[in-house]
N, C-alpha and C positions, 0 to 999 in steps of 0.2 A: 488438653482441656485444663489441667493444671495448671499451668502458666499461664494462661488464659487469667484465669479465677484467681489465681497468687496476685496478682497484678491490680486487680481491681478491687477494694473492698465491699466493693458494691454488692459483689458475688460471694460474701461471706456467709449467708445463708444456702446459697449452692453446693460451697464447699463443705459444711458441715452436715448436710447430705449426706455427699459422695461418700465421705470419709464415714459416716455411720451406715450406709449400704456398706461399703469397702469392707469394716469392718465382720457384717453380715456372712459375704460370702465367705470371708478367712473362717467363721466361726466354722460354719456347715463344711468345710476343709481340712476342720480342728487344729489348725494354726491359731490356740488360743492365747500365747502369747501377743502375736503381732495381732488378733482380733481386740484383745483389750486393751490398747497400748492405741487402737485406732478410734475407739469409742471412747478415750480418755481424751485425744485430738477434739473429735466429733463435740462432744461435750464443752470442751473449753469453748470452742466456736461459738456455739448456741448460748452459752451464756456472755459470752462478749456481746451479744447484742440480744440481749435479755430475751431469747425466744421458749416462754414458759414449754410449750408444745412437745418441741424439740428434747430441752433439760429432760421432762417427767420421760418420754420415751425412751433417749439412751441410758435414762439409772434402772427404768425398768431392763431392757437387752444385756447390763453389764451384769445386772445382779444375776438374772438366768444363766449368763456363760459363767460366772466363778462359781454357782454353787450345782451349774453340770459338770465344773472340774476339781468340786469337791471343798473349794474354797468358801465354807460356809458362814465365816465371820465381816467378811469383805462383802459378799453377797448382802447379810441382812444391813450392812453399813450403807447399801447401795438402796436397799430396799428404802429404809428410814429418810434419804436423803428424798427419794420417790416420795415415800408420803408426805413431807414438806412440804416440798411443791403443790402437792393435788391438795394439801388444806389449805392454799391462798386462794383456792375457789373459793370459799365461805366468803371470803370476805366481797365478790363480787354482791350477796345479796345486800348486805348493808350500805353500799354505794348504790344500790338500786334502790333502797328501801329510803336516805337522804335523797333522793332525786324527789320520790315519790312524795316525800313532805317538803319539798322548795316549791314543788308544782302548786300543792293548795296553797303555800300561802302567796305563791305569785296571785292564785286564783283570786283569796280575799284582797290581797292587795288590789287589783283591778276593779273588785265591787265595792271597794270604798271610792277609790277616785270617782265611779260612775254617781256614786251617790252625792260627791262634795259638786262635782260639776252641775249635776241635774238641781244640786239649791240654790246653787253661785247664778245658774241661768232662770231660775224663777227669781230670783229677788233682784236680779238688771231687769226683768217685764215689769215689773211693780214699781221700780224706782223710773222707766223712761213713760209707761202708763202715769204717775202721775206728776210729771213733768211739761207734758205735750198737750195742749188741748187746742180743739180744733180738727179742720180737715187735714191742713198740711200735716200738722202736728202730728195728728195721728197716722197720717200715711208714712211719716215717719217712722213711728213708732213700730207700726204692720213691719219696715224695712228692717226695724233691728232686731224684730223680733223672729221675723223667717231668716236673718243670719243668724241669730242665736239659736233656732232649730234645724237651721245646717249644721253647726258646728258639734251641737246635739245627736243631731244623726250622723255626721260623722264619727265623733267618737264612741255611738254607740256598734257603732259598724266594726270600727278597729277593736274595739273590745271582742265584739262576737265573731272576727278572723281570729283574736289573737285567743280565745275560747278551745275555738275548733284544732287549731294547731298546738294545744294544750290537752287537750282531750285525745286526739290524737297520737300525741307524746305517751300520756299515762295507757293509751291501749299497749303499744309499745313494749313499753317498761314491763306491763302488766304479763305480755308473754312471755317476755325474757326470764320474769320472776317464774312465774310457772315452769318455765322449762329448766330453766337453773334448780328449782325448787323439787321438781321430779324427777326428768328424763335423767340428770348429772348428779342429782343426789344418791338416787337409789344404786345403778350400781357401781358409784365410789361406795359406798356403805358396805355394798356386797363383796366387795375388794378388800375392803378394811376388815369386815368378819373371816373370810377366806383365811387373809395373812396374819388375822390375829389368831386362828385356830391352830396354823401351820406353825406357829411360833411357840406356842404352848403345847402343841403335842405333834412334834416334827416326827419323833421315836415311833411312833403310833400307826405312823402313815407308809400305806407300802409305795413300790414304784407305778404301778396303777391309777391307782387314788392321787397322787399326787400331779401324774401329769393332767389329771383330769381337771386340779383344780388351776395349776397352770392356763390351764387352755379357758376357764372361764375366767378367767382375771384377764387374759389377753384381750378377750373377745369386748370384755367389759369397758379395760383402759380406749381401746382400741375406737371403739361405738362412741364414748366420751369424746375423745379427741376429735375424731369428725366432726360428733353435734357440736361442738365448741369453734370450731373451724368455720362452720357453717353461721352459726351465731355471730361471728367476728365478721362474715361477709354482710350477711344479712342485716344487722344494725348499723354498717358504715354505710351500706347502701340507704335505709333509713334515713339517716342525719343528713347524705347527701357530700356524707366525706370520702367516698370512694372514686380514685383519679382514671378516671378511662381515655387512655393511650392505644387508638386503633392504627395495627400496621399490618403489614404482609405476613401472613402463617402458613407454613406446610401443616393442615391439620392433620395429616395420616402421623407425621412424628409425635402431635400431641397427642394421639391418640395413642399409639404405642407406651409414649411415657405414663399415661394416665391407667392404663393396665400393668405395669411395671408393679405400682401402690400394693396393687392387690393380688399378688404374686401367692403369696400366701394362704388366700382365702381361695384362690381358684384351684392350686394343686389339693388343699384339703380337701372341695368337692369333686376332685377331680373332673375339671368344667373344662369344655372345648371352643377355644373361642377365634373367629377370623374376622380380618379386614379386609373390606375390597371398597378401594378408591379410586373412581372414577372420576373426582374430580377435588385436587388436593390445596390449592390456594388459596386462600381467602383471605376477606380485609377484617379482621376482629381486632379485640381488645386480648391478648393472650391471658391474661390473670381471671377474667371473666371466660372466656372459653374454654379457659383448664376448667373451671370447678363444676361448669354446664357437663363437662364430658363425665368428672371424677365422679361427681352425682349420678348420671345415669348409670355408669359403666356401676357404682356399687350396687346402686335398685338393682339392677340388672343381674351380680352377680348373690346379689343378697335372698330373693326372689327366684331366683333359681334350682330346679332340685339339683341331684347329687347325679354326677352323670350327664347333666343337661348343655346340651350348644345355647352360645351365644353370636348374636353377628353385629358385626357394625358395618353399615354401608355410607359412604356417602355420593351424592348425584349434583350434577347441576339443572336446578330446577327456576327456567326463566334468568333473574337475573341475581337468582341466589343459590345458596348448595343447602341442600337437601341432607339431614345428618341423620340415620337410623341406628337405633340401637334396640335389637330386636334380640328376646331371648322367648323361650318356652316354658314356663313359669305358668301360673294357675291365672293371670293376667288382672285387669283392673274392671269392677262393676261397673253401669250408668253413673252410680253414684259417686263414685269414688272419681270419674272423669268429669263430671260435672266440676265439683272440688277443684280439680288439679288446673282447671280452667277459667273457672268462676275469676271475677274483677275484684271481688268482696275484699279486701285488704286482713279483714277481721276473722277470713276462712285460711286455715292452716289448713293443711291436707293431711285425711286420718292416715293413721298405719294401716299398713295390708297384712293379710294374712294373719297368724298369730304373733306376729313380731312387731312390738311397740316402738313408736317413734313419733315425730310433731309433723312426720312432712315437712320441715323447711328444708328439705334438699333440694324437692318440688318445686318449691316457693323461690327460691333463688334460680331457677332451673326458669320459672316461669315470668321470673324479672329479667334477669340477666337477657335473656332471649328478648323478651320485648326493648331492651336499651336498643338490640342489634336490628331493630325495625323489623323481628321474625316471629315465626307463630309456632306454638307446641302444640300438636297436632299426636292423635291416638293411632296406632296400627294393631291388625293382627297379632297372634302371638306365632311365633316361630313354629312350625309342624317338625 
């Protein structure tokens, strides 16, 4: 597989992957030499082809391993580089917030032209009205004047298209803000107090306490990255800049790969999870089928108690396959599946449970599906 990916640069975000799992396992083997020496690899990769995602996650993994091997200068070096990166979010609001003021004044710009037209076309009726007189003359006139109120309804038509796809836009923008604004603000902020506590009173803190705040920083970088991931699909799918390349897939492989992710969060709950594929080929787009899976497979394991099975089946049903992803979880209301179904473009799907979030996992779960001419359909909960 190396050679494989050595070969192509195409594959240089595969690589820089592998090479940051690679490093992973060495860590948990405490090969922390060859573990940091691989996430320093991992690293260069990801920024050769400017993958913000990637950067903030291995400065986070490298600062955990040197300051679990005592190395706490390196660590908090690693740490700072981390929050560098996670403050070039801010600036997403402020390119959101210019977009938001180019829109209005696209807007007045359009109601002035409507307005120079609508006088430029009254004052040709007045000049060909007293130019014409007579029947022809006037039947004339009638002629130029129902082209002048074609042209008139035509560009008042193009105006209120080009309105709607304006309005539109700023619904858009307007979640984007909102979710950048809450979901990703709050806990970076939460992260930034954390590690601004641990920095000012490190002395203070026992071993306890400390992994504790570890593991909420993780959970928090961790929640970010998704919804930011999902945000990146979600609004290229929006603009209509996302390229759908449908070919032949072993979906039981992407499904193994897309639980691999979440390796982590299933041994914590220590969660039981199996595949049974009954029927594993299909014709998809694989970049949109991954994130259908990655989506559910995380509700699924997110939504899950501690203890709890999970399954995924999939079937051939008519002249489609059938994809379950069924766990035992407290499951979804009328309400909540109305939502997750609904056509509304303007309905983001609420959070379940006591755990906050926008639903656009959902929401891309329930687009992505419909590109594939397929339907997101509700089950049972797992007994």
């Amino acid at each position: 597989m190396y050679e494989i990916i050595n070969s192509n640069p195409k594959y240089t975000l595969q690589l820089a992957r592998i090479k940051r799992t690679e490093a992973e396992l060495n860590w948990q083997k405490k090969n922390f030499i060859l573990a940091n020496s691989l996430f320093d690899e991992s690293l260069n990769l990801f920024k050769s082809i400017h993958n913000l995602e990637g950067i903030i996650r291995v400065y986070k993994l490298k600062a955990e391993l040197l300051h679990s091997i005592g190395k706490y200068k390196e660590a908090y070096e690693n740490i700072i580089e981390h929050n560098a990166y996670v403050d070039s979010l801010n600036k997403v609001r402020t390119v959101q917030k210019i977009s938001l003021i180019e829109t209005q004044f696209k807007n007045k710009e359009l109601e002035n032209k409507l307005k120079l037209a609508s006088e430029s076309l009254k004052q040709r009726n007045i000049i060909l009205i007293s130019l014409f007189i007579g029947f022809i003359i006037l039947g004339l006139s009638f002629y130029f004047i129902y082209n002048a109120n074609g042209e008139k309804r035509k560009l008042i038509n193009q105006i209120t298209e080009q309105n709607k796809i304006l309005e539109k836009d700023n619904i858009h923008k307007q979640k984007l803000l909102s979710i950048i604004g809450h979901d990703i603000k709050n806990p970076l902020s939460s992260v930034y107090s954390i590690t601004d506590f641990l920095i000012h009173n490190s002395d203070s803190v026992d071993e306890i306490e400390l992994k504790n705040y570890h593991n909420i920083i993780h959970r928090a970088v961790k929640n970010s990255l998704s919804l930011l991931d999902n945000l990146l699909l979600w609004s290229m799918n929006i603009m209509g800049k996302l390229n759908y390349n449908f070919t032949d897939i072993n979906i039981k492989n992407l499904i193994e790969q897309s639980i691999e992710l979440y390796n982590s969060s299933i041994i914590e709950k220590n969660l039981s999870i199996s595949i049974e594929t009954k029927y594993e080929n299909v014709f998809a787009d694989k970049n949109m089928l991954s994130s259908i899976l990655r989506n559910l497979i995380n509700n699924a394991i997110k939504f899950s108690p501690d203890d709890g099975v999970i399954k995924i089946l999939t079937e051939e049903q008519d002249d489609k396959v059938l994809v379950k992803v069924i766990d035992n979880g407290k499951g979804l209301s009328q309400e909540e599946i109305d939502k997750i179904l609904s056509e509304d473009e303007n309905v983001l799907v609420s959070s379940l449970k006591k755990e906050s979030g926008t639903g656009l996992g959902l929401q891309i779960v329930k687009d992505f599906v419909k590109i594939h001419n397929g339907t997101v359909i509700t089950l049972k909960k797992c007994q």
